[in-house]
Structure formats: C-alpha cells, structure tokens
C-alpha positions in Angstrom: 9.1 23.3 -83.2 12.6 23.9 -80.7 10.0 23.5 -77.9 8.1 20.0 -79.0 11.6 18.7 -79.4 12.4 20.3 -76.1 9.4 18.4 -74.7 10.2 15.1 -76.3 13.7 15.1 -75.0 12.4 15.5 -71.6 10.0 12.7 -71.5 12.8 10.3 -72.9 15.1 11.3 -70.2 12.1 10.1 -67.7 11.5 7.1 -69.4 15.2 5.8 -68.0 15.0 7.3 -64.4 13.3 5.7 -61.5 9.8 6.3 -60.3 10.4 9.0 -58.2 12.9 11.1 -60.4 10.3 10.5 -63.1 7.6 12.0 -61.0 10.4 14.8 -60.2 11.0 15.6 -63.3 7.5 15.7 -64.5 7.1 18.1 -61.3 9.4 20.4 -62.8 8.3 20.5 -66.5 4.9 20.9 -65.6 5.6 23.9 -63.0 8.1 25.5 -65.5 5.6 24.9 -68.1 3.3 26.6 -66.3 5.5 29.8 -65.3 5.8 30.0 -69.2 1.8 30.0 -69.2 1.8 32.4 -66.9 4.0 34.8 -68.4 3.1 34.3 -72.1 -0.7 35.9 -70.8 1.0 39.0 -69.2 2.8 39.0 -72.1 -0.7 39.4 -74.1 -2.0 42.5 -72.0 -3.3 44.5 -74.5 -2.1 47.9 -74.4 -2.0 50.6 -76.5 0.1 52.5 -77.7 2.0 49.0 -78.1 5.7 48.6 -76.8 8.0 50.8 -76.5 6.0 53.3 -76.2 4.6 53.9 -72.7 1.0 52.3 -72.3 -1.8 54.6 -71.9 -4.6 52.4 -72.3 -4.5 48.9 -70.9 -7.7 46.6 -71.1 -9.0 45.0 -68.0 -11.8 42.9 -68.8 -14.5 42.0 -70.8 -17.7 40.8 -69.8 -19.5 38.7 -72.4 -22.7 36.9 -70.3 -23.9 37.0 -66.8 -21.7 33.7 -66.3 -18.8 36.2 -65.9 -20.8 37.9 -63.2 -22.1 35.1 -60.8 -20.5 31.8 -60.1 -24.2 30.8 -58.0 -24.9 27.9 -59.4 -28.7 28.2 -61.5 -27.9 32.3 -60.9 -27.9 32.5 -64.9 -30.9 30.6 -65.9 -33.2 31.8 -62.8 -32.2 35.1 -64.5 -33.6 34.6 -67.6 -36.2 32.5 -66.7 -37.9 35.8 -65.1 -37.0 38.2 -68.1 -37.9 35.4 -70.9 -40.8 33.1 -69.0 -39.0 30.2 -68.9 -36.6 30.4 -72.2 -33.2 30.0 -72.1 -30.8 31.7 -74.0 -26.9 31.8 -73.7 -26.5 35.5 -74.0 -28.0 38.5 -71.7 -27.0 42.0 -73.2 -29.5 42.2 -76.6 -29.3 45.8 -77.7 -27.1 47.6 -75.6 -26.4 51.2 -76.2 -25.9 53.2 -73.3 -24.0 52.7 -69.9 -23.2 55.1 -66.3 -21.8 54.1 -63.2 -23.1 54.6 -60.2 -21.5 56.0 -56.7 -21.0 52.5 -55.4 -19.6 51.2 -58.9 -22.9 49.6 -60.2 -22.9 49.3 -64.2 -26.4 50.1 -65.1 -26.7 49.8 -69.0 -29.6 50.5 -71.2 -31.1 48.1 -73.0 -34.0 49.2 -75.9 -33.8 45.6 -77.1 -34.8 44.4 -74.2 -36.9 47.2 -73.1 -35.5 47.6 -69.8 -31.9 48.6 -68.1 -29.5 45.8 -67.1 -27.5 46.8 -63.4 -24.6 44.6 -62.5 -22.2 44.8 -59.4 -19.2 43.3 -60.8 -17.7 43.3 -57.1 -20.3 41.2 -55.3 -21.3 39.8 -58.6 -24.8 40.3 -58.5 -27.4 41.4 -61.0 -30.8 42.6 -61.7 -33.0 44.3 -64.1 -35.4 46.9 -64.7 -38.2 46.6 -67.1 -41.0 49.2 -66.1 -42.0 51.7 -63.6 -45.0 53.1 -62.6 -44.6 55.3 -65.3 -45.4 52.3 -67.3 -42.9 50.2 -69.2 -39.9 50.7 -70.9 -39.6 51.1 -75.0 -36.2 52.3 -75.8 -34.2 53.3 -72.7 -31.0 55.0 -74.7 -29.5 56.7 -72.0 -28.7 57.1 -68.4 -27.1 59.9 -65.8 -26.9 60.0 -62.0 -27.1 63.1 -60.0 -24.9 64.2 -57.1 -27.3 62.5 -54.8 -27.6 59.2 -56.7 -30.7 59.7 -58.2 -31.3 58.2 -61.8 -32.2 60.1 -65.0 -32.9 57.2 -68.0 -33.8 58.4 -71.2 -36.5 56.8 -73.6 -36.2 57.6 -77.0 -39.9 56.2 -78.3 -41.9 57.2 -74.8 -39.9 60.9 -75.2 -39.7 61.0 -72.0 -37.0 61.3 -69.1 -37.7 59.1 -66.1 -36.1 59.8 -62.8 -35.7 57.4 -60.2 -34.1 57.8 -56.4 -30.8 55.8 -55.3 -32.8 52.8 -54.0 -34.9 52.4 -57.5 -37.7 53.9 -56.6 -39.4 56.2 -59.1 -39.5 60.1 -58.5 -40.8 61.7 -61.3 -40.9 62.2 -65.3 -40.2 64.8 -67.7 -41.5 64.9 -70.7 -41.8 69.1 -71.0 -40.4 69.8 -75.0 -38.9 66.6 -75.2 -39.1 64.6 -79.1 -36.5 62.3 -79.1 -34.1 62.7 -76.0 -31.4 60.3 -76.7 -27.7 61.5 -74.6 -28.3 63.0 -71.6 -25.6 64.3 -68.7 -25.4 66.3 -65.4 -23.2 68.7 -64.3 -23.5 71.7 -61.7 -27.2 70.5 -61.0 -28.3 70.7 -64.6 -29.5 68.0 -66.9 -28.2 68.6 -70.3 -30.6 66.5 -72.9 -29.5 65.9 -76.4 -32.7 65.8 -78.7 -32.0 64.3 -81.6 -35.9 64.5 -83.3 -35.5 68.8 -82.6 -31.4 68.9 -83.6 -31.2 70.8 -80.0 -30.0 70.6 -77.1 -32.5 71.2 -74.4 -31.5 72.1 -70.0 -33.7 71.1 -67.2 -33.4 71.7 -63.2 -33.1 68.1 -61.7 -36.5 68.2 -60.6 -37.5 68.6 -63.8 -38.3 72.0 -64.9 -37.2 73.1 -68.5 -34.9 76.2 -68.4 -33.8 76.9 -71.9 -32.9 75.1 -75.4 -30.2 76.2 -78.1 -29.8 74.6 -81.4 -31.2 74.3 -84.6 -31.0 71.6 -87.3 -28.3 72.7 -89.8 -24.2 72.3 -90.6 -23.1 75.9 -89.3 -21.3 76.3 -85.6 -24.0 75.9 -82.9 -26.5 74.0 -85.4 -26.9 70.1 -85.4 -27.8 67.2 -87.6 -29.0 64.1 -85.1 -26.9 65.0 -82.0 -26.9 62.0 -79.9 -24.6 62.4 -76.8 -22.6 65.2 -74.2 -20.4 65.3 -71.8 -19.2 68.1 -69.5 -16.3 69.5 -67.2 -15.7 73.2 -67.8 -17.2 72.9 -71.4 -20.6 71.3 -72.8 -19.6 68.9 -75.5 -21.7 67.5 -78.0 -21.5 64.7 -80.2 -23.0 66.0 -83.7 -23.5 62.9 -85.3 -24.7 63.3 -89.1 -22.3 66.1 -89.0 -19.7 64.2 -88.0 -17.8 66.1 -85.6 -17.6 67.2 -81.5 -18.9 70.3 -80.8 -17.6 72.7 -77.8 -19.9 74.9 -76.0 -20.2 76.9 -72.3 -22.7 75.9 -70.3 -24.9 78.5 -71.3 -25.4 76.9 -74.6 -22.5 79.7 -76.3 -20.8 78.1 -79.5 -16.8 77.9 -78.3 -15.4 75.5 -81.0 -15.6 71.9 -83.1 -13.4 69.2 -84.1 -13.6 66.3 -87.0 -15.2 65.2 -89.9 -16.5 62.4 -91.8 -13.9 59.9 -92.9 -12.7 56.2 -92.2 -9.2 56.6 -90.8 -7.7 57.8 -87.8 -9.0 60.8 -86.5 -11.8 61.7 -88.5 -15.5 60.3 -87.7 -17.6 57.7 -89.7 -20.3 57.3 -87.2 -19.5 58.9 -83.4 -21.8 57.9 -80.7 -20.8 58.4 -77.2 -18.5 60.4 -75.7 -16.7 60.8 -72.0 -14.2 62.9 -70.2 -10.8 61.1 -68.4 -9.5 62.8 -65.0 -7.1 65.0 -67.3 -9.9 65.9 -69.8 -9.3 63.9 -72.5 -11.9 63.3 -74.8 -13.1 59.7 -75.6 -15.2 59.1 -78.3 -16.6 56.0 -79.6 -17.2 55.3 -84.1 -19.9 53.0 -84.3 -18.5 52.3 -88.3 -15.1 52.5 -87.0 -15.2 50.1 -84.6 -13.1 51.9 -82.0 -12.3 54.4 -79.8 -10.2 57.9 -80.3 -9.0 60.2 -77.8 -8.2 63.7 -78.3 -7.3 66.8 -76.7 -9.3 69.5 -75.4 -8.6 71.3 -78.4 -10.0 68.2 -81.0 -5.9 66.9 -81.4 -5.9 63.3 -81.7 -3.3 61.4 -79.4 -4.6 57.9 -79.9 -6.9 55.2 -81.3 -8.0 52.2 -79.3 -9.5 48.9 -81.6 -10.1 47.8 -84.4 -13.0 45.7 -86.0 -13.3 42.0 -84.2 -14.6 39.8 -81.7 -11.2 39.7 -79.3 -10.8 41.8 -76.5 -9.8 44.9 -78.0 -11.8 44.7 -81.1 -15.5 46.1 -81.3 -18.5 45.4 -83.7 -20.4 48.8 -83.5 -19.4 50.3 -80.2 -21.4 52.7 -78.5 -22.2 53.8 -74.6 -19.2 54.6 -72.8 -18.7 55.4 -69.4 -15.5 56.4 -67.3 -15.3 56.3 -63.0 -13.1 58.2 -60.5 -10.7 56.1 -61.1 -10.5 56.1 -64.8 -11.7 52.8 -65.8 -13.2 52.9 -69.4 -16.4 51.1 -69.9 -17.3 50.7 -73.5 -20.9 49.1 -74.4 -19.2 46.8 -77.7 -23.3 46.8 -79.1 -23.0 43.9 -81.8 -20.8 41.9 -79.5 -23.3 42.4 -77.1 -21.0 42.6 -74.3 -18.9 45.4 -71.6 -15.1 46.0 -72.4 -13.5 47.3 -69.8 -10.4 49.9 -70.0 -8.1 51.9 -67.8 -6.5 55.2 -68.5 -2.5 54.9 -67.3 -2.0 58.6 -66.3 
C-alpha cells in the first residue's frame, strides 16, 4: 500500500509540470522502478541454507521446454514434428529419469517415455535426439555414463541390455552378458559398475564389455539388496539400495565398508531414493522420489542439508530422479513429474 500511494503522488506531481519535466520525471520513476525490479529478483535467488547462514546451494536455472533452449524461430516445432510425425505438443521431456554430462557439457538425458535419449547443448543451444541404433530401437533407456574417452554406455531396462556408443554417436557395441534389469550404471578406473535391479546385484564389466565379477544378493543384511537402482564412485562404490531404503558403501572390489539411512518422511531418512552423485569434496547427493528433494550428506552418511520441497517453482520437485554433477559442480536434477532440468551449484 506505502508504494501505490508513493506512485500516485508521483504522477500528480507530473500532472502540474511541463512537458518535458513530465517526461523527466516519468524517466526517473520508470528507471528507479526498474532498479527495484532488478534487485527484488536477486533478492529471490534461491539459496539454501537461507540467510544468514552462508549459501551452499544456489539454483541456476531451470529448463522446462526446448523454447528455453533455442530462440531459432520454428526450432521447437520442426523438433517435434520429426519425433511426433507432425503433432505438436508444448512440452518435450515425457519420462525423464536419468541424466550425464558429457566432456564438452552436453546434457544427454534418458527418456523411457519417449523411447529414446534427449541431448541438449545449453551453450550453443542446440538439440537432438536419439531413438534407435542399429542395435534396434530403444524401450526404456534408464541410464547413462561416459568413459574417459567420451564413449557412451546407456542402459535399457526392458531390452536388458547395455549399448555403447563412440563420442561422435556412433554405435560400438552391446552388452547384454548376465544382465536382467540393469538400471544405474557408472565408470570409474576403466570399470563399468551396473546396478541390476531384476538380480539385487551389482554386476562389473571391462569397457569393452567383458563381465569380470558380480556381488550381491537379494536380502536386508550388509552387502545384500532389495531393487538397487543407482552408484556412484570416488574412492568408494556407493549404492543406492532402494527398497531398503538406505546408501550402501563398498571398495571397488565389491567388499561391504558401511550404510547410511532408512525409511521415513523427514529430513534425513529415505522414502524413495533414486539417484545419487558425488560433489568435488565428496559429498553425497541423493535424490527422494516421495520426498521431493534432495539431501546431502557426508562420507560417513551425516546429513548437512536438504534442498526442496514438493512444487512446481524452481526449487520444488514432483518425483525427482537422475542427477548429474560436472567439474565445476553444477547440480543437474531430472524433476521427472515436472518434466523438466533444474539446475544447481555447489558454493564450496
């Protein structure tokens, strides 16, 4: 209310005033109106922990539809013209689930609803899309992991089969060697580390291919698993033990070292974990598709912070899944029922 009065003040001053101060003093209002604009949306930069405590996690951006991607004019209905034959629809993301990131900084996200794996270059805003292989077509691409070299390992959950393709797209190889349902999968010190949710193990290939050992069995003790469904790595192998609601810690070798967590609704305890990712100072990020957000914790399975809540405003997630952090530690979180990228960065 003080500023409408403020405002109506302002224009009764100009209404008495010659041309030109009128037009001055409009000049002003509208650039000091603006400032306040301005400031009001740093203001709103959504940070958490929230003032005074020192940031940690600041959100960046969130990509809803290609329209945030490419300002070429027809660029978003040419697009789906191809995928759909000629139907138009307002949204491009239908089931996303999981998400890597490329050397270069491409997003490539994996799409079982649309049977095929979305790759955007946020940079040069460009996209494109890939829906089979010679291997055939895609059912339920779940996963994804580059190697060292840029090659690309995509996991299908239905096919149950892991399908390799080179830097420039072009397809290498498959492995389908003991595979049931390979849903998370990760590399680390030339390894690929599969998480086989339809045998409760988790199962290690060479990268061209060649199965080298399992460990895991379907159960609730330490080193046993009930649907695990992603890993990530640094000097541990940790596992996201979803029906058992809770983060497993092994060596590389597949020895049990420790777990964290267990089912619940509130802050540090697990309703229904999906993904999980390591920070440059090994944090642990893991995303609750139930809880609609993202926890970090510790090496050691301490909590130190929840990000979200349940929504549709930046910051808030309907069934998060995928998530992906760079070099530089941006966060990329798939937000699935939103069906769009939020996009995070790590304050060190």
């Amino acid at each position: 209310m003080h500023g409408e009065r403020l405002f109506d003040s302002k224009k009764k001053i100009a209404f008495i005033v010659s041309d030109h101060m009128r037009l001055f003093i409009y000049i002003l209002f509208f650039s000091f109106g603006f400032h306040l604009f301005i400031c009001r949306a740093e203001s709103q930069t959504l940070v958490w922990p929230p003032p005074p405590e020192k940031a940690r996690i600041k959100h960046l951006q969130t990509v809803s539809s290609l329209k945030d991607v490419s300002s070429e004019p027809g660029f978003f209905s040419k697009v789906f013209s191809f995928i759909f034959g000629g139907t138009m629809v307002s949204q491009w993301l239908t089931q996303p689930v999981g998400i890597a990131i490329s050397k270069d900084g491409l997003l490539y996200i994996a799409d079982p609803g649309i049977k095929g794996i979305h790759i955007l270059d946020l940079q040069e805003k460009e996209y494109s899309f890939i829906g089979e292989t010679k291997f055939g077509t895609f059912i339920s691409p779940v996963a994804l992991a580059f190697a060292a070299n840029g090659d690309l390992y995509i996991s299908d959950s239905e096919r149950r089969e892991i399908i390799v393709l080179s830097a420039d797209r072009t397809p290498l190889f498959s492995i389908k060697d003991s595979l049931v349902r390979p849903t998370g999968i990760r590399i680390f010190n030339n390894k690929l580390y599969v998480a086989d949710a339809g045998k409760n193990k988790i199962l290690v290939f060479s990268l061209d291919g060649r199965f080298a050992f399992e460990f895991g069995r379907r159960g609730v003790d330490h080193g046993e698993f009930n649907f695990p469904v992603q890993l990530t790595a640094n000097d541990s192998l940790y596992v996201v033990d979803g029906m058992n609601f809770r983060i497993q810690q092994f060596t590389h070798e597949g020895k049990y070292v420790s777990s964290f967590g267990q089912i619940g609704n509130t802050a540090g305890y697990f309703a229904n974990p999906k993904s999980i990712a390591l920070d440059s100072d090994g944090h642990l990020y893991v995303t609750d598709a139930l809880l609609d957000n993202f926890q970090i914790f510790d090496s050691a399975g301490k909590l130190l912070l929840v990000v979200g809540s349940k929504g549709i405003s930046d910051g808030e997630f309907l069934s998060p899944s995928g998530i992906a952090i760079d070099s530089n530690d941006n966060i990329y979180i798939i937000d699935s029922l939103n069906k769009r990228i939020q996009i995070f960065k790590y304050l060190r």
